[in-house]
N, C-alpha and C positions, 0 to 999 in steps of 0.2 A: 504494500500500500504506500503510495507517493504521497508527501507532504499537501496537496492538494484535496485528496481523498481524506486525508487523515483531517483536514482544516475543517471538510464538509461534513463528516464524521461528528466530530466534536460537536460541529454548530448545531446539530440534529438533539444529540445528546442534550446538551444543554436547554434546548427549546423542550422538551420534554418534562425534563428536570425542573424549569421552570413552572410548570403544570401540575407539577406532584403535590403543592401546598395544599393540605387537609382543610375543609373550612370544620370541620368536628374536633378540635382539638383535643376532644376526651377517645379518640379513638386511638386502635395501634396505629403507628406510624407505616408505611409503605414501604414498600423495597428501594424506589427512586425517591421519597424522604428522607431515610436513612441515607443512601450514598450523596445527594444534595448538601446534607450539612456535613457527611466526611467531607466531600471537594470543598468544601468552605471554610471549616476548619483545618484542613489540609495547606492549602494555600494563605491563612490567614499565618500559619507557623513559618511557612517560605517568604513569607513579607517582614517576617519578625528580624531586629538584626541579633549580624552572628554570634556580639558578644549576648543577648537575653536571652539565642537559643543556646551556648552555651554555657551560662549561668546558668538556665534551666533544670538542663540535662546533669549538670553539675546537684545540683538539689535531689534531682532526683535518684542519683547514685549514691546522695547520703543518707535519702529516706530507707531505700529498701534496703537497707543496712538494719535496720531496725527486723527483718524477717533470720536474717543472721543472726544475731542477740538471740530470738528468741530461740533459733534452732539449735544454738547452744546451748542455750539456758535449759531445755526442756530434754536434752540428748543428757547432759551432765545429770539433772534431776531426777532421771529414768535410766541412766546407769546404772546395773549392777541388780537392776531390780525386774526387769522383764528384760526380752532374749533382746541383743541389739538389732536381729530384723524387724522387728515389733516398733521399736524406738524410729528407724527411719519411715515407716510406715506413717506413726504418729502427728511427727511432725508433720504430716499432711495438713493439722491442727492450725498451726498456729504458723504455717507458710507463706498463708494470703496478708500478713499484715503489712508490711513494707509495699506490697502493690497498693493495697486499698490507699493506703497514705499520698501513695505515687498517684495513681488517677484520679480518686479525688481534689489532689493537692492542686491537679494542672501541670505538675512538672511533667517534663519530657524525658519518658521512657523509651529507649531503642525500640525496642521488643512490638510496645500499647500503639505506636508512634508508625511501625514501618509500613502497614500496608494504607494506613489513612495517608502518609507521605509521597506512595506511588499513585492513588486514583486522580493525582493533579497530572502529572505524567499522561497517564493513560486517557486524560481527557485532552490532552495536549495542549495544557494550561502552563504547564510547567516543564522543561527538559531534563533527559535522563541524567547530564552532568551535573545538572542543580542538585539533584534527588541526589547523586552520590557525595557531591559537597556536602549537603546540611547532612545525609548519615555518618560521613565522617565527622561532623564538629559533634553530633548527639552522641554519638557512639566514645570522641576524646573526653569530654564531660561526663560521661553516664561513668570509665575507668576509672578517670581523677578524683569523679566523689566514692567511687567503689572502695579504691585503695584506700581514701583517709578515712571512711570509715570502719573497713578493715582494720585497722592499725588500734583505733581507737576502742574499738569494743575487744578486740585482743588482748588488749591492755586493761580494760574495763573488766572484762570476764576474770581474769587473775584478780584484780584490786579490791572487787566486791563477792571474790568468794564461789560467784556464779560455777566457773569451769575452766578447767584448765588447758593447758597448750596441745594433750593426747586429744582433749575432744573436737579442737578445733582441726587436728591432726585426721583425724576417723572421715570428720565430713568433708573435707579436701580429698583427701585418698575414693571413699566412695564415689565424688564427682566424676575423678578420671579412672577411676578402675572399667575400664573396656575399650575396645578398640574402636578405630576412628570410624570406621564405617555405622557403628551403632551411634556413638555419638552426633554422628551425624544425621543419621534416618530419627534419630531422638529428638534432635536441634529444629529439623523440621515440622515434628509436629507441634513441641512446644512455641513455635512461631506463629505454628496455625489456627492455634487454641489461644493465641494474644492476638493476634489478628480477630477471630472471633469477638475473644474481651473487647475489642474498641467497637467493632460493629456492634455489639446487643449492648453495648453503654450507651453511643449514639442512639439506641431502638428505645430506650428506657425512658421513661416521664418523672420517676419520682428518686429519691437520694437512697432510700432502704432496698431498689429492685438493682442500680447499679452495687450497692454494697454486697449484697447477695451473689450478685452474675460474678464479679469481681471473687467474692471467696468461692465461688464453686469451682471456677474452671482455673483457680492457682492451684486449689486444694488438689485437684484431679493432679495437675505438673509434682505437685509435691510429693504426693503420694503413688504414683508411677515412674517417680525420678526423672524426668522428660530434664533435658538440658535447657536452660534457660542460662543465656549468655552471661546477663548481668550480676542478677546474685549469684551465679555461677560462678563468675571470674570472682566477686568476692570471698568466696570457698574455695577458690583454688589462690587468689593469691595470699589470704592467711595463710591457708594449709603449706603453701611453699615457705614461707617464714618460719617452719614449725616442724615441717617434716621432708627425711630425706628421701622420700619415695614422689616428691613432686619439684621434679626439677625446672628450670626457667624453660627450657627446650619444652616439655611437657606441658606447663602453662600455658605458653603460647600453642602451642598446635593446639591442644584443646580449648583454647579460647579461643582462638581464628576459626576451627571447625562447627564449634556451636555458633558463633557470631553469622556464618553462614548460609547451617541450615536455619538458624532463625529465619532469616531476610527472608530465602527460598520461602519457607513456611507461608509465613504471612503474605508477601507478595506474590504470590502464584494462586494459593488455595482460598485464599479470603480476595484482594485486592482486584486479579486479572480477572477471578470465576465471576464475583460478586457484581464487576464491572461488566464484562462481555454477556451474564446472563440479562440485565437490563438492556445491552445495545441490541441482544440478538432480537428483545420485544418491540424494537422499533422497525415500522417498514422505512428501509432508508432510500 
């Protein structure tokens, strides 16, 4: 499809999109509702400058640190007392909070962030090089607050008693304990289940059905171990300050590989299906 086609494409698109406003506003929202205010809040984040989307994303690498804390806290407090499958399991519990904080808050998550970032793209509002800029700055931000607060609850977990450096050691190792190829068909789906997250947050009308959506489908990543980039990388970069089974080479491959199938994730199975199943209902 030539730039011409794709321009004619779009305008279609859009004219449609335009049409989707409900006059019932106590009703569900519609399929071309829902992606209407993604492209709008998609694009309202690519108008934003670099330093607020990278403050942002910065913020929000410190929030979901708080999901870390408590997967500490709740691993050390249930050691020794039920079997340690049972403990990773659990933490399914209390895994959604650093998100809830994150997408309520507004900060900018990699993960909540990629496929509402590509439907400006695909409407060809926005170019593919834009969309790889600003995931590079969310994605340098989303690291910088990861690591300081990695550092910080590490140190916090020793100072108040919580857990020590084995238990930070356990959930770093279980991160990268498997090979890349899982990791990565893992990384995919956990992109496609945040990808989901932002689309039925955008479907949502009241604060307690996002709270809900939000802990159901972290809970499902937490409790199926699905690689999630972010708090991911902050589990592997403690666990590398702590333990000699995760080396800097490890790190990184397992964070480049999740970081990956995320994107894939969410941008294929939520952003290109969710886009292209609306263009194909238009006669163009």
């Amino acid at each position: 499809m030539d730039n011409k086609q794709k321009n004619e494409e779009a305008e279609k698109v859009d004219k449609e999109l335009d049409s989707q406003d409900s006059q019932d506003k106590t009703m569900t929202k519609t399929h071309g509702e829902i992606l209407k205010e993604q492209i709008i809040e998609g694009c309202e984040t690519y108008d934003r400058s670099k330093s607020s989307i990278l403050l942002s994303s910065f913020t929000a690498g410190l929030e979901i640190g708080f999901s870390f804390l408590m997967l500490c806290s709740l691993f050390s407090f249930l050691e020794g007392k039920v079997a340690e499958e049972t403990i990773f399991k659990l933490i399914a519990f209390v895994y959604p909070i650093g998100f809830i904080l994150v997408v309520l808050g507004k900060s900018i998550l990699f993960t909540e962030q990629t496929s509402l970032l590509a439907l400006p793209v695909l409407n060809n509002r926005r170019s593919v090089w834009s969309l790889f800029q600003i995931w590079g700055v969310v994605i340098l931000g989303n690291l910088a607050g990861g690591m300081l607060i990695a550092l910080t609850v590490s140190w916090l977990g020793s100072g108040l008693n919580l857990f020590e450096a084995e238990v930070i050691a356990k959930i770093g190792e279980h991160f990268v304990d498997y090979d890349i190829l899982t990791i990565f068909l893992s990384a995919i789906m956990a992109g496609w289940l945040m990808g989901l997250l932002s689309w039925l947050v955008t479907s949502s009308k009241e604060t307690t059905a996002e709270i809900l959506i939000i802990y159901v489908i972290t809970a499902v990543m937490g409790f199926t171990g699905l690689h999630h980039s972010i708090i991911g990388h902050i589990e592997i970069f403690a666990g590398m300050l702590v333990s000699d089974k995760i080396t800097f080479l490890v790190y990184l491959k397992t964070l480049g590989t999740a970081l990956a199938g995320n994107a894939i994730g969410a941008t294929v199975f939520v952003a290109l299906l969710k886009y292209r199943a609306f263009v194909f209902n238009i006669k163009m």
